[in-house]
C-alpha positions as CSV (number, residue, x, y, z in Angstrom):
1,X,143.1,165.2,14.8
2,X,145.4,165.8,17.4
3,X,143.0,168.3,19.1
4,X,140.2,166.4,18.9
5,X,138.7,164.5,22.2
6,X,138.4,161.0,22.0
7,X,135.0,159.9,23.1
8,X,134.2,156.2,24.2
9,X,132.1,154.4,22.0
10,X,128.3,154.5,22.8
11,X,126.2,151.0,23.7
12,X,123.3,150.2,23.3
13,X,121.3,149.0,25.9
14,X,119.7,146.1,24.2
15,X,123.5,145.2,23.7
16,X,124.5,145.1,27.1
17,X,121.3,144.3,29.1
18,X,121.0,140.6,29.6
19,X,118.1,138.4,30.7
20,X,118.6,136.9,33.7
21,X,117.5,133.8,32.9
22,X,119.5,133.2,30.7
23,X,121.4,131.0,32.2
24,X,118.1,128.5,32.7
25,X,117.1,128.2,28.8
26,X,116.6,124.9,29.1
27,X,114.3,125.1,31.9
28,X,112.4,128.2,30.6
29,X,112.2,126.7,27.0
30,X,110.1,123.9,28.8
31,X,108.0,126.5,31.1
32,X,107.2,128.5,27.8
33,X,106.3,125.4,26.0
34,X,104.8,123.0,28.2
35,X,103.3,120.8,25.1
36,X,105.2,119.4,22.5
37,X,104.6,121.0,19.5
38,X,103.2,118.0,17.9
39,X,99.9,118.6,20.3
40,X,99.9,121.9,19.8
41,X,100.0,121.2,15.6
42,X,97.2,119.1,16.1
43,X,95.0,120.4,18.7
44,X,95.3,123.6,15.9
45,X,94.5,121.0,13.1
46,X,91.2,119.7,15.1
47,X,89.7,123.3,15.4
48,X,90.6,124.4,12.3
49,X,88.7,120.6,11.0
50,X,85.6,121.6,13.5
51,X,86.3,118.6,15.8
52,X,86.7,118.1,19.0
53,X,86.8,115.7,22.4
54,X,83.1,115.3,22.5
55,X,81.0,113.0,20.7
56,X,78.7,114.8,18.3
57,X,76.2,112.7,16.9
58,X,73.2,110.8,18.5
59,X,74.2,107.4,19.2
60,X,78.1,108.5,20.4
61,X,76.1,110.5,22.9
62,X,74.2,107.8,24.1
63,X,77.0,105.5,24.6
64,X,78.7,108.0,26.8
65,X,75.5,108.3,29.1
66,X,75.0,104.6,29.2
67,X,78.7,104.7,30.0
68,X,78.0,107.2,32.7
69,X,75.2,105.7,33.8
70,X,76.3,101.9,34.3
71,X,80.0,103.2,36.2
72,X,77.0,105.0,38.6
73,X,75.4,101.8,39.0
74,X,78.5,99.8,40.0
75,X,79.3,102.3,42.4
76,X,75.7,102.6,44.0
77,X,75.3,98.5,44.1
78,X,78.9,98.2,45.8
79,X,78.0,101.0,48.3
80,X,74.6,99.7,48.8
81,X,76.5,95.8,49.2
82,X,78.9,97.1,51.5
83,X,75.9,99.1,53.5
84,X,74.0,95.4,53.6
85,X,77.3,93.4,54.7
86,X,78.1,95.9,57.9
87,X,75.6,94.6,60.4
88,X,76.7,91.0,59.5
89,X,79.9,91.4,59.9
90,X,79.6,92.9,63.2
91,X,77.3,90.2,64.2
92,X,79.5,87.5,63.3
93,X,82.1,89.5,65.7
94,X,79.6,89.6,68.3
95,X,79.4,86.3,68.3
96,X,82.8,85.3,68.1
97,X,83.6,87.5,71.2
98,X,80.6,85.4,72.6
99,X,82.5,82.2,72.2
100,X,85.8,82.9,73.4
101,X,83.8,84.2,76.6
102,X,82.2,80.7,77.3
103,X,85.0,78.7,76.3
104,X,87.2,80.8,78.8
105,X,84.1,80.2,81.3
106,X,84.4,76.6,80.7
107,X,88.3,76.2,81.0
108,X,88.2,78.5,84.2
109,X,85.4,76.0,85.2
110,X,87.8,72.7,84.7
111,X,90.7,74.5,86.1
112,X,88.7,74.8,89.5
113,X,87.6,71.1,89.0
114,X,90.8,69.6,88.7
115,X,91.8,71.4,91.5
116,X,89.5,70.4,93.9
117,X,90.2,66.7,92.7
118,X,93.4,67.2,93.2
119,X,92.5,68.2,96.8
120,X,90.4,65.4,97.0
121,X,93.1,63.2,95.7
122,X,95.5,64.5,98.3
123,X,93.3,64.5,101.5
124,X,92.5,60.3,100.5
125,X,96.4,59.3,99.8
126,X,96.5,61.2,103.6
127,X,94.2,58.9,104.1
128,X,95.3,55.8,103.5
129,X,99.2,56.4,104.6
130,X,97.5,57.0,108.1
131,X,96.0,53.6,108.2
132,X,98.7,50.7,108.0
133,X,101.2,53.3,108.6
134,X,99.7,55.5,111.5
135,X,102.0,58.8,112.8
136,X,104.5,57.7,109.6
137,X,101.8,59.7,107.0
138,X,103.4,62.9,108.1
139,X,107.2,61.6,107.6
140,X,106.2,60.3,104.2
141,X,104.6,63.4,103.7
142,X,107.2,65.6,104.0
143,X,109.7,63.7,102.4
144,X,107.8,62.8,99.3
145,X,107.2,66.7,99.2
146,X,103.9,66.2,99.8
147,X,102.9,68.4,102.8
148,X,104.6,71.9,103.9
149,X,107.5,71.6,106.1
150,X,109.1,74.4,108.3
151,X,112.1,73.9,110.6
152,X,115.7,75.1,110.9
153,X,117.8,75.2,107.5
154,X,119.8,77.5,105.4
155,X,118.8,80.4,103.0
156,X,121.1,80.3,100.2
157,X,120.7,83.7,97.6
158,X,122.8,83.0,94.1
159,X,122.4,85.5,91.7
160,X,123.9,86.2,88.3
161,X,127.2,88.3,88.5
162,X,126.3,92.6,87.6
163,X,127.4,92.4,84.3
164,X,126.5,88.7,83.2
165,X,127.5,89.8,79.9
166,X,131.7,89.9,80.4
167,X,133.5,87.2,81.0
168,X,137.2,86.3,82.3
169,X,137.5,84.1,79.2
170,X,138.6,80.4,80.0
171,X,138.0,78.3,82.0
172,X,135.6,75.0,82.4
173,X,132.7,77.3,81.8
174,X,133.9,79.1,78.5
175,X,135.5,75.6,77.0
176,X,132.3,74.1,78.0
177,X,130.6,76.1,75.2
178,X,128.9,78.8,77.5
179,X,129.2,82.3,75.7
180,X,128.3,84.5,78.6
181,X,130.2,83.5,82.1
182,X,128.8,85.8,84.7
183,X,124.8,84.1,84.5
184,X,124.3,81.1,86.4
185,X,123.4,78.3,84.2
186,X,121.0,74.8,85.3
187,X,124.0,72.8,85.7
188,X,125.4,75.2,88.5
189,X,121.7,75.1,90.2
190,X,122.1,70.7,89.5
191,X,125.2,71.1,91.4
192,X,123.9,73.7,94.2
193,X,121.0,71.3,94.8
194,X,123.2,68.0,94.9
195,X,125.7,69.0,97.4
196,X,122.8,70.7,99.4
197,X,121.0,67.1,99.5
198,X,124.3,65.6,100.2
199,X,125.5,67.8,103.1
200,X,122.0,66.5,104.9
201,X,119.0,68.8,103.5
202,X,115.6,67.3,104.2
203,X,113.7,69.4,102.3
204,X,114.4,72.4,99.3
205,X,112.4,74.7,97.5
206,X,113.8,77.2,95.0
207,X,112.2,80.0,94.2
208,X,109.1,78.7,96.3
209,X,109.1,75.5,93.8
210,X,109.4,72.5,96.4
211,X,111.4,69.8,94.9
212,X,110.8,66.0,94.9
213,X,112.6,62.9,94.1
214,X,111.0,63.1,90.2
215,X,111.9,66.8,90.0
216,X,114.2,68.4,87.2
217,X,116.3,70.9,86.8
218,X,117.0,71.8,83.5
219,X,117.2,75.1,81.0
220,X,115.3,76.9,78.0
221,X,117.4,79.3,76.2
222,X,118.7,81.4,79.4
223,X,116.1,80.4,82.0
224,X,116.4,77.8,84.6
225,X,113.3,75.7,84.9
226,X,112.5,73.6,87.8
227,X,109.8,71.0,86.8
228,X,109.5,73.3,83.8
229,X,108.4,76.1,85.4
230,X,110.7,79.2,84.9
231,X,112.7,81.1,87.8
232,X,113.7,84.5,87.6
233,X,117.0,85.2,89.3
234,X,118.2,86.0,92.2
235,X,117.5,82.3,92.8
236,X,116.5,81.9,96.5
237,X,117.1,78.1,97.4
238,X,115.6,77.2,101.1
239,X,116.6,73.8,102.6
240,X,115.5,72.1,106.0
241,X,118.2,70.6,108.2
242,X,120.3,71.3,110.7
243,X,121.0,74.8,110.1
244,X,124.5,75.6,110.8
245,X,125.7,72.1,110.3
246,X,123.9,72.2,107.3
247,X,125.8,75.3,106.0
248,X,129.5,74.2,107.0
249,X,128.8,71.0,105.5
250,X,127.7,72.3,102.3
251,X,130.7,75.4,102.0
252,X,133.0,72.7,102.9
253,X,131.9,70.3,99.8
254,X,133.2,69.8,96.2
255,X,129.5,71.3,95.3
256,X,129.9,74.4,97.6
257,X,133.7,74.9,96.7
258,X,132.6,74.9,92.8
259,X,130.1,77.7,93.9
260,X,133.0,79.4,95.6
261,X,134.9,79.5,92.5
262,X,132.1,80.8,90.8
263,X,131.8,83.7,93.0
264,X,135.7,84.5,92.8
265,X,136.6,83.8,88.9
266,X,132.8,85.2,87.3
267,X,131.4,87.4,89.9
268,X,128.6,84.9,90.7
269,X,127.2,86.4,93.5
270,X,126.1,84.6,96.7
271,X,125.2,84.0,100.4
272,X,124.1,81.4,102.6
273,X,122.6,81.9,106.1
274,X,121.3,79.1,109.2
275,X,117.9,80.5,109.7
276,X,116.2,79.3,112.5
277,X,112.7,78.6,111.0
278,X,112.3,78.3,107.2
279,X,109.2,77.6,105.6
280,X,108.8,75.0,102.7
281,X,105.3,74.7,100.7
282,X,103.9,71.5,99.1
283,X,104.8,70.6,95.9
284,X,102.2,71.2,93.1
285,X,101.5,67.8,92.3
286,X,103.2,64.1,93.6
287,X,102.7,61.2,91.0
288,X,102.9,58.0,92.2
289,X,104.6,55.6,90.0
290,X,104.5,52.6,91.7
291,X,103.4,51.2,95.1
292,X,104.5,47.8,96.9
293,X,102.7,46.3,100.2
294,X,104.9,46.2,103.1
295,X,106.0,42.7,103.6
296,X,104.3,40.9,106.4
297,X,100.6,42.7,106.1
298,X,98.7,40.8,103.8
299,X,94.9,40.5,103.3
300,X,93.6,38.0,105.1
């Protein structure tokens, strides 16, 4: 026994090969079968019984046809409704289109009306302030806002500060509930304005918006509007007057200091020039409120 080689045992191959999906049985027990073997029992039970999905006798096979049939109808009638509807509905667009066209035509047709009433309307008040008045229609004119003006003044630029959206923190601006510091807000354009009329201006426009006694300065959301019209900085305010006089005046107020202090604690940026002819147009439209004879020029 001692002699004898020791051999090592023999296996099988069947033993030792392995699928290699063996792993997946769940997922190839579900590829292999795909129907429960309910169905399968009876789809078996139905052939081996002679039956199956289709109707066999007469009248089954008739009610599938006329089942056939009508769902063909529905179909052809909605196509056929749908075919019909088409040319209508692009008519009634046609015609819509056609509306909004003349009712834009008309509006543009009233705009120009009322425009040249309001010339109309301006060229007679010239009219009648040149006859008890005589050369005083052109001083009431230009400071009612009336007429154009040009003349020696200042150019004063104010723009929002480069990044409008930091702010020092503090201050009369921040406790005065304003959440970004470095934009320029209606109250500083009130204040600009003011101290401009107060240092001697005869005449401002901002932005090319010519101001009157009636006008307002006020603001929606973040714009400044001047007789609710909205301005788009940098905010360029012109004002006639005695140009350099008119700018130390100003620089030297309480308005222009608050301005300076702007500039230094927000980054408000500005600068103010004497020009020696600045041009100021007429204001849009000038409403007269009321109106009183001068005393001593009755009717007779």
């Amino acid at each position: 026994m001692c002699g004898m080689s020791q051999q090592p045992p023999h296996r099988s191959t069947a033993m030792t090969r392995r699928r290699l999906d063996a792993s997946m049985s769940l997922l190839t027990n579900v590829m292999d079968h795909s129907l429960d073997d309910g169905y399968a029992q009876a789809a078996a039970r139905k052939k081996a019984e002679g039956r199956s999905g289709l109707p066999r006798t007469l009248r089954s096979k008739l009610g599938l046809a006329a089942g056939l049939v009508l769902a063909a109808l529905v179909v052809t009638v909605g196509a056929a409704q749908a075919r019909v509807s088409a040319p209508v509905v692009a008519k009634e667009r046609e015609e819509l289109i056609d509306r909004i066209d003349d009712e834009t035509s008309a509006a543009d047709t009233l705009e120009r009306e009322v425009d040249a009433l309001r010339t109309d309307v301006s060229k007679r008040q010239n009219a009648a302030l040149r006859e008890p008045g005589g050369g005083q229609a052109q001083l009431v004119g230009i400071l009612s806002g009336a007429a154009p003006v040009h003349g020696p003044g200042v150019r004063l630029v104010v723009d929002d500060a480069k990044e409008a959206d930091q702010g020092d923190g503090g201050g009369p601006r921040e406790s005065a509930g304003f959440s970004d510091t470095g934009r320029l807000r209606d109250r500083d354009m009130q204040r600009v304005v003011n101290g401009l009329w107060e240092s001697g201006a005869e005449a401002i426009a901002i932005n090319g918006q010519r101001l009157t006694a009636l006008s307002a300065v006020r603001a929606a959301g973040d714009a400044i509007l001047v007789d609710n019209k909205p301005l788009v900085p940098p905010y360029t305010v012109l004002a006639v007057g005695n140009g350099k006089q008119l700018s130390t005046r100003f620089q030297n107020s309480r308005d222009g200091q608050y301005l300076h202090v702007l500039q230094e604690s927000f980054g408000i940026r500005t600068k103010i020039s004497a020009e020696s002819d600045v041009r100021l147009p007429a204001a849009p439209s000038v409403t007269v409120r009321t109106a009183e004879p001068k005393a001593g020029e009755g009717t007779s």
